[in-house]
N, CA, C and O of each residue as an XYZ file, in Angstrom:
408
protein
N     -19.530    -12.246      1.267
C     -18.493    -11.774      0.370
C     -17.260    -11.392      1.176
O     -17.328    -10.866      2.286
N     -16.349    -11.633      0.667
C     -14.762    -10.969      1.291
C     -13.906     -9.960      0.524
O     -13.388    -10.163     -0.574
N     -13.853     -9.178      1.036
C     -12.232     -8.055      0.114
C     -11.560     -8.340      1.011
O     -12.092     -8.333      2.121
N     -10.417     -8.630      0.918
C      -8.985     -8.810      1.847
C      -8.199     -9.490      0.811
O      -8.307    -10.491      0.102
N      -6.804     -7.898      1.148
C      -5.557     -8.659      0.704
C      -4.316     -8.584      1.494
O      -4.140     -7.606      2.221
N      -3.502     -9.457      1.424
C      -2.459     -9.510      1.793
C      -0.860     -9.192      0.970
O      -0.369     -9.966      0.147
N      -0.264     -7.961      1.392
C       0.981     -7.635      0.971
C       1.919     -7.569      1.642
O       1.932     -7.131      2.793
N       3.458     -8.273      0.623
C       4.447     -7.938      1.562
C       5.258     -7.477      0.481
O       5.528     -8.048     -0.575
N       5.699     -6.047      1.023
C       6.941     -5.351     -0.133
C       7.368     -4.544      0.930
O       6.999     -4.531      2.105
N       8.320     -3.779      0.252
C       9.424     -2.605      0.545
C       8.723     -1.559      0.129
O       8.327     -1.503     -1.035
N       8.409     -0.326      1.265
C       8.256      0.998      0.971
C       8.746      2.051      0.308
O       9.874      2.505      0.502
N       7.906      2.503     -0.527
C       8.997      3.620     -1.817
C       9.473      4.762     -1.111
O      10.487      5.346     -1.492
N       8.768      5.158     -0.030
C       9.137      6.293      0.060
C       8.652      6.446      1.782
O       8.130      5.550      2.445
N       8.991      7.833      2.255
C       8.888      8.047      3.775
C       6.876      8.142      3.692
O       6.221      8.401      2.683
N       6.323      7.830      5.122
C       4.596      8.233      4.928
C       4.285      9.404      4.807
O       4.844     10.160      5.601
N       3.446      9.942      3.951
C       2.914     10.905      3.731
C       1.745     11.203      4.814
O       0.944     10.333      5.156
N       1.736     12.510      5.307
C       0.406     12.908      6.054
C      -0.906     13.544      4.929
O      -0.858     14.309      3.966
N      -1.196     13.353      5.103
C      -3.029     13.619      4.726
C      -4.205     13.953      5.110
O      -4.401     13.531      6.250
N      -5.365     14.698      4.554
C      -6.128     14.887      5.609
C      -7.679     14.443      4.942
O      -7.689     14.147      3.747
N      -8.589     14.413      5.485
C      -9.335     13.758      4.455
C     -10.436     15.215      4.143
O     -10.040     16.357      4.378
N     -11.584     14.972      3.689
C     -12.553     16.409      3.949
C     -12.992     16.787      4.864
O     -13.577     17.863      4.987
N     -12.823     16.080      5.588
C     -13.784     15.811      7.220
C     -12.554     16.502      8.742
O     -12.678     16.609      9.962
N     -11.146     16.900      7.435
C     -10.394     17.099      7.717
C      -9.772     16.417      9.032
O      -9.230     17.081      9.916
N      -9.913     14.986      9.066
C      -9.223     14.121      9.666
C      -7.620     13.519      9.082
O      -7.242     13.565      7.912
N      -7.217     13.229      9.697
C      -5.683     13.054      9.402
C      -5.352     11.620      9.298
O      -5.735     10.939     10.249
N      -4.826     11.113      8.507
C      -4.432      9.824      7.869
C      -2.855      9.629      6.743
O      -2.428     10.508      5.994
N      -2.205      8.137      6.954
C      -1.083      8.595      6.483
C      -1.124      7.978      4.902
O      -2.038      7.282      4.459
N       0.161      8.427      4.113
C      -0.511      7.041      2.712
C       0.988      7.038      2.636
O       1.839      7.913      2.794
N       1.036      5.351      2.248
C       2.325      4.612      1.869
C       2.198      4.508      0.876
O       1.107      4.781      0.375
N       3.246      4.067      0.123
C       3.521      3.211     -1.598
C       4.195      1.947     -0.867
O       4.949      1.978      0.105
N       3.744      0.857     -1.562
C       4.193     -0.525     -1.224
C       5.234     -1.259     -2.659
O       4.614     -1.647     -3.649
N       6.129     -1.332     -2.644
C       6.451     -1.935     -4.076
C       6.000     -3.823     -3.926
O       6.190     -4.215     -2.775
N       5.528     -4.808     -4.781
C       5.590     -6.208     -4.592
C       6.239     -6.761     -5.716
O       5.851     -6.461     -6.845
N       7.132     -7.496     -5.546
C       7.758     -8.213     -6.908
C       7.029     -9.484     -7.371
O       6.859    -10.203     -6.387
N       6.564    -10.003     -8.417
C       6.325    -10.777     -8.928
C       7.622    -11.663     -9.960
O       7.974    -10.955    -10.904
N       7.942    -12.281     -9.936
C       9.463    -13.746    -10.166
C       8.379    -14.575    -11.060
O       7.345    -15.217    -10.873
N       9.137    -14.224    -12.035
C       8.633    -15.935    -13.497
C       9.694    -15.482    -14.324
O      10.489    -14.551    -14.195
N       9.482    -16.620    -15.485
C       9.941    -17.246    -16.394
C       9.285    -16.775    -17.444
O       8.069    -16.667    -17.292
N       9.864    -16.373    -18.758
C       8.956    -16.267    -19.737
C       8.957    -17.741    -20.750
O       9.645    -18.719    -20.457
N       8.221    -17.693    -21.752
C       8.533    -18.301    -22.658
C       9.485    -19.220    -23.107
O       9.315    -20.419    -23.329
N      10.621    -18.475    -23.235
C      12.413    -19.028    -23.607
C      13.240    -18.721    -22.259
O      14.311    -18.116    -22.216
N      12.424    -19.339    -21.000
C      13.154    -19.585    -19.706
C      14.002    -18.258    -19.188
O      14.944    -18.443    -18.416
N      13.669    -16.955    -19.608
C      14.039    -15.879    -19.385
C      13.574    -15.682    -17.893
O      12.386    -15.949    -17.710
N      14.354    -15.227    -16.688
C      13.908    -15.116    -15.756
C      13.304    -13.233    -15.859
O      13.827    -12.206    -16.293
N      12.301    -13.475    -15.366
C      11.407    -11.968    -15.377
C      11.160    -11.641    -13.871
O      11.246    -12.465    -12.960
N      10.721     -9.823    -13.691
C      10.467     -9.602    -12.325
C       9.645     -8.254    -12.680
O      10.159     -7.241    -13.154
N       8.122     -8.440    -12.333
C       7.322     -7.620    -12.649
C       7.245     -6.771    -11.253
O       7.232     -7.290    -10.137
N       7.199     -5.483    -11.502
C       7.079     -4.667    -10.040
C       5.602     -3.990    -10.124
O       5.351     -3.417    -11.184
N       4.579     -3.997     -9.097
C       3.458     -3.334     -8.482
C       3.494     -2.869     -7.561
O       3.821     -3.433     -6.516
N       3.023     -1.174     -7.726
C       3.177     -0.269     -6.665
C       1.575     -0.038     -6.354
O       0.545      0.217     -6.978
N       1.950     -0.253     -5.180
C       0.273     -0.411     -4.481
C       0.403      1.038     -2.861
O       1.177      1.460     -2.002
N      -1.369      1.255     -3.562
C      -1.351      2.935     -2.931
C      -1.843      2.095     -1.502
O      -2.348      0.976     -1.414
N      -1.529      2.985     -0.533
C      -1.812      2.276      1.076
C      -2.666      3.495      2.250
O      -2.009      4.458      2.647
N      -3.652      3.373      2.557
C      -4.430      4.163      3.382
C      -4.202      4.143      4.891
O      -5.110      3.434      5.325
N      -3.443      4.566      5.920
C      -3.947      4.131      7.523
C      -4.464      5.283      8.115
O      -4.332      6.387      7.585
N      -4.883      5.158      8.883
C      -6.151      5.473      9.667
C      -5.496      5.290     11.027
O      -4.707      4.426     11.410
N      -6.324      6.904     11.997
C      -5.976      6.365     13.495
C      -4.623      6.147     13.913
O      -3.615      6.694     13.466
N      -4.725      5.164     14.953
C      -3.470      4.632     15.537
C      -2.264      4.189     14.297
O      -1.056      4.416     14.230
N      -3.374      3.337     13.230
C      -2.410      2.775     12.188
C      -1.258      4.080     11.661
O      -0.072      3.862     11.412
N      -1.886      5.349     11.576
C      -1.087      6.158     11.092
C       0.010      6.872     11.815
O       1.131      7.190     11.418
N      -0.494      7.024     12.807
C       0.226      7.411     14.289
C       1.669      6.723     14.093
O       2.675      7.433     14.066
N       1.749      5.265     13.950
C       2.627      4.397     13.907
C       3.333      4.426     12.879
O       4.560      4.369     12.958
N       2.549      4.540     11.476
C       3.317      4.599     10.328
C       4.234      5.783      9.915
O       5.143      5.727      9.087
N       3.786      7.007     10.730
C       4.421      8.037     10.348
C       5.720      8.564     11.790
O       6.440      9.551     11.936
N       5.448      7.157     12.708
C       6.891      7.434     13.804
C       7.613      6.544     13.672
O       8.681      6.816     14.220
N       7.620      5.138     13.017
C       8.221      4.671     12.781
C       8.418      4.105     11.158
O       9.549      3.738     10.840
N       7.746      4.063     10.538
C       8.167      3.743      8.890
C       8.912      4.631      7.917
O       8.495      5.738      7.574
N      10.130      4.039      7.458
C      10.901      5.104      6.637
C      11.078      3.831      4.676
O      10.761      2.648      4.554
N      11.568      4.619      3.771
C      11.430      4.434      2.966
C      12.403      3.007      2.855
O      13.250      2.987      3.748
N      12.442      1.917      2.012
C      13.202      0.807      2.043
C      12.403     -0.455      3.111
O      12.444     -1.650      2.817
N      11.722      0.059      4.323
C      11.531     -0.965      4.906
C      10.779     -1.962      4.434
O      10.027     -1.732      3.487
N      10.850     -3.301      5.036
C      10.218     -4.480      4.687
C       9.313     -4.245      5.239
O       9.667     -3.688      6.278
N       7.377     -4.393      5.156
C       6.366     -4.342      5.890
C       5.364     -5.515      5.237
O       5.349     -5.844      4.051
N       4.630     -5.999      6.181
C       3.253     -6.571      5.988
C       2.040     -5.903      5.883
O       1.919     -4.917      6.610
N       1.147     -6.186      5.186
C      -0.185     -5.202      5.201
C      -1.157     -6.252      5.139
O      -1.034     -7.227      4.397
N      -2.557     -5.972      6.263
C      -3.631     -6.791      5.181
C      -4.171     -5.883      5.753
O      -3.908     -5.268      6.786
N      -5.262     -5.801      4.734
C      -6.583     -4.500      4.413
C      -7.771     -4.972      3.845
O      -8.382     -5.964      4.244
N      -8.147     -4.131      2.750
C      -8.809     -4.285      1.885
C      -9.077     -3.101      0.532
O      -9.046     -1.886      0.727
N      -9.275     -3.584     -0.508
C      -8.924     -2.731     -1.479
C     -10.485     -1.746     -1.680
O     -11.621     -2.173     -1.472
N     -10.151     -0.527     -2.079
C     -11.120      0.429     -1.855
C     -10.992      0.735     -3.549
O      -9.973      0.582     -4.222
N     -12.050      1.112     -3.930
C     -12.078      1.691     -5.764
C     -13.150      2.879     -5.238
O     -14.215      2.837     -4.622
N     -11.897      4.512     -6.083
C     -13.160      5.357     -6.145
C     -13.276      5.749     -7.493
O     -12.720      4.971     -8.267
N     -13.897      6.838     -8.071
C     -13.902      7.262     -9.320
C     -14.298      8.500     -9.706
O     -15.376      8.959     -9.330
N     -13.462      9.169    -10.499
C     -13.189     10.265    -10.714
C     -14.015     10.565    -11.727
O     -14.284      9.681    -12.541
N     -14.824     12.484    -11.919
C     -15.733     12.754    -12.495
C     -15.832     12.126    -13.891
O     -16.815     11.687    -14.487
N     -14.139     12.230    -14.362
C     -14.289     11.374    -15.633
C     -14.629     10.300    -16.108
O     -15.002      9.991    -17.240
N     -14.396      9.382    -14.627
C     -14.775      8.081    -14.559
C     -13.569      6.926    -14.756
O     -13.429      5.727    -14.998
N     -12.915      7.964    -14.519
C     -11.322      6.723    -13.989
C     -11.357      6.118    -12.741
O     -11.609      6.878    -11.805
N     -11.148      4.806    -12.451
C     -11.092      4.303    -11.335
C      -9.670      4.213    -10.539
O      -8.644      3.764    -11.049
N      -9.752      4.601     -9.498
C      -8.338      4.538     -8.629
C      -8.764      3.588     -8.136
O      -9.960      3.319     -8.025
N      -7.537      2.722     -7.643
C      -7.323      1.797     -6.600
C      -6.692      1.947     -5.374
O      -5.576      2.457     -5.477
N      -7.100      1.624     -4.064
C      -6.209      2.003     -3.443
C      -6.585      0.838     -1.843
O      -7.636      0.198     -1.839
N      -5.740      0.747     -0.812
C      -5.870     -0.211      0.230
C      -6.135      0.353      0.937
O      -5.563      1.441      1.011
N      -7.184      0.013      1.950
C      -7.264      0.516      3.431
C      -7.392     -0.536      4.405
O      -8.270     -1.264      4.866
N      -5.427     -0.192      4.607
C      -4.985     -1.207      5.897
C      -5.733     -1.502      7.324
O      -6.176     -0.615      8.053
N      -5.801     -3.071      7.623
C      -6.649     -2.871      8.709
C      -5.361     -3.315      9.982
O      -5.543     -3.575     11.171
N      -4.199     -3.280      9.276
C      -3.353     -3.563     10.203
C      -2.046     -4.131      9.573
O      -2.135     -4.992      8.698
N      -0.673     -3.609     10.049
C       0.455     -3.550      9.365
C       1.192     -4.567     10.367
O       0.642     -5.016     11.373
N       2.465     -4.866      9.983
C       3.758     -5.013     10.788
C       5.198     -4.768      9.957
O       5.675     -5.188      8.902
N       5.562     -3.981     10.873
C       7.167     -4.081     10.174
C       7.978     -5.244     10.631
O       8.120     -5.793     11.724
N       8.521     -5.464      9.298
C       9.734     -6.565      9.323
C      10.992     -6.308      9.265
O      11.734     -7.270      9.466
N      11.560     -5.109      9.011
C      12.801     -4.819      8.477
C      13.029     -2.863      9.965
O      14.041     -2.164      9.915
Protein backbone atom coordinates (compact mmCIF):
# COMPACT_ATOMS: atom_id res chain seq x y z
CA UNK A 1 0.00 0.00 0.00
CA UNK A 2 1.17 3.72 -0.46
CA UNK A 3 0.02 7.17 1.27
CA UNK A 4 2.06 9.85 -0.40
CA UNK A 5 1.20 13.16 -1.56
CA UNK A 6 2.59 15.70 -3.33
CA UNK A 7 1.94 19.62 -2.85
CA UNK A 8 2.83 22.72 -4.28
CA UNK A 9 1.18 26.05 -2.89
CA UNK A 10 1.89 29.30 -1.13
CA UNK A 11 1.98 29.46 2.68
CA UNK A 12 -0.90 31.23 4.62
CA UNK A 13 0.81 32.20 7.24
CA UNK A 14 4.37 32.38 9.29
CA UNK A 15 5.15 28.38 11.06
CA UNK A 16 3.65 27.82 14.03
CA UNK A 17 5.62 26.05 16.98
CA UNK A 18 3.97 23.17 18.72
CA UNK A 19 4.51 20.67 21.06
CA UNK A 20 3.17 17.34 21.02
CA UNK A 21 2.23 15.30 24.56
CA UNK A 22 5.42 13.76 24.72
CA UNK A 23 6.11 17.35 24.79
CA UNK A 24 8.34 17.29 21.78
CA UNK A 25 8.44 20.23 19.53
CA UNK A 26 7.22 20.35 15.94
CA UNK A 27 6.20 23.12 13.51
CA UNK A 28 2.60 23.31 11.52
CA UNK A 29 2.15 25.15 8.20
CA UNK A 30 -1.11 25.96 6.16
CA UNK A 31 -0.44 25.25 2.48
CA UNK A 32 -3.00 27.01 0.12
CA UNK A 33 -3.31 24.73 -3.62
CA UNK A 34 -5.30 26.17 -6.45
CA UNK A 35 -7.26 24.04 -8.52
CA UNK A 36 -8.04 25.99 -12.50
CA UNK A 37 -11.28 24.63 -14.55
CA UNK A 38 -13.97 25.54 -16.49
CA UNK A 39 -17.44 25.15 -15.53
CA UNK A 40 -20.25 24.20 -17.54
CA UNK A 41 -20.83 27.62 -19.65
CA UNK A 42 -16.85 27.90 -20.08
CA UNK A 43 -16.70 30.02 -16.90
CA UNK A 44 -13.15 29.97 -15.82
CA UNK A 45 -13.18 28.72 -11.98
CA UNK A 46 -10.37 28.51 -9.17
CA UNK A 47 -11.08 26.29 -6.26
CA UNK A 48 -8.70 26.96 -3.18
CA UNK A 49 -7.54 23.97 -0.54
CA UNK A 50 -5.95 24.69 2.58
CA UNK A 51 -4.01 21.80 3.65
CA UNK A 52 -2.82 21.38 7.48
CA UNK A 53 1.17 20.50 7.38
CA UNK A 54 3.13 18.60 10.26
CA UNK A 55 7.29 18.81 10.43
CA UNK A 56 9.15 17.11 12.64
CA UNK A 57 12.92 17.38 13.76
CA UNK A 58 15.26 18.99 11.45
CA UNK A 59 12.14 19.51 9.05
CA UNK A 60 10.94 22.00 11.65
CA UNK A 61 14.15 23.49 12.65
CA UNK A 62 14.16 24.69 8.97
CA UNK A 63 10.65 25.61 8.60
CA UNK A 64 10.54 27.85 11.42
CA UNK A 65 14.22 29.75 10.31
CA UNK A 66 13.49 30.08 7.18
CA UNK A 67 9.67 29.91 5.98
CA UNK A 68 7.57 33.07 6.10
CA UNK A 69 4.01 33.53 4.96
CA UNK A 70 3.47 33.95 0.88
CA UNK A 71 6.29 31.61 0.06
CA UNK A 72 6.19 29.16 -2.78
CA UNK A 73 7.06 25.54 -1.21
CA UNK A 74 7.05 21.84 -2.20
CA UNK A 75 5.89 19.16 0.21
CA UNK A 76 5.69 15.38 -0.08
CA UNK A 77 4.53 13.47 3.01
CA UNK A 78 1.82 11.61 3.76
CA UNK A 79 -1.63 12.23 4.95
CA UNK A 80 -2.39 11.32 8.63
CA UNK A 81 -6.44 11.08 9.79
CA UNK A 82 -7.14 11.38 13.55
CA UNK A 83 -10.49 11.54 15.31
CA UNK A 84 -12.01 13.34 17.74
CA UNK A 85 -14.15 11.94 20.79
CA UNK A 86 -17.06 12.97 18.72
CA UNK A 87 -15.82 11.30 15.91
CA UNK A 88 -14.88 14.01 13.49
CA UNK A 89 -12.07 13.23 11.39
CA UNK A 90 -9.16 15.73 10.89
CA UNK A 91 -6.89 15.60 8.16
CA UNK A 92 -3.67 16.54 8.25
CA UNK A 93 0.16 15.88 6.39
CA UNK A 94 3.18 14.66 7.84
CA UNK A 95 5.93 16.04 5.66
CA UNK A 96 8.70 13.75 4.94
CA UNK A 97 10.50 16.50 3.28
CA UNK A 98 9.98 20.11 1.90
CA UNK A 99 11.76 22.60 -0.49
CA UNK A 100 11.37 26.15 -0.86
CA UNK A 101 10.90 27.71 -4.14
CA UNK A 102 10.20 31.24 -3.66
Amino acid sequence: MLNKILLLGNLGRDPEVKFTNQGNRYAQISVVTVHKYKDGSGERLEKLTWHKILLFNHLAETALSYLKKGNLIYIEGRVDITESKEGIKYYSVIASEFKMLS
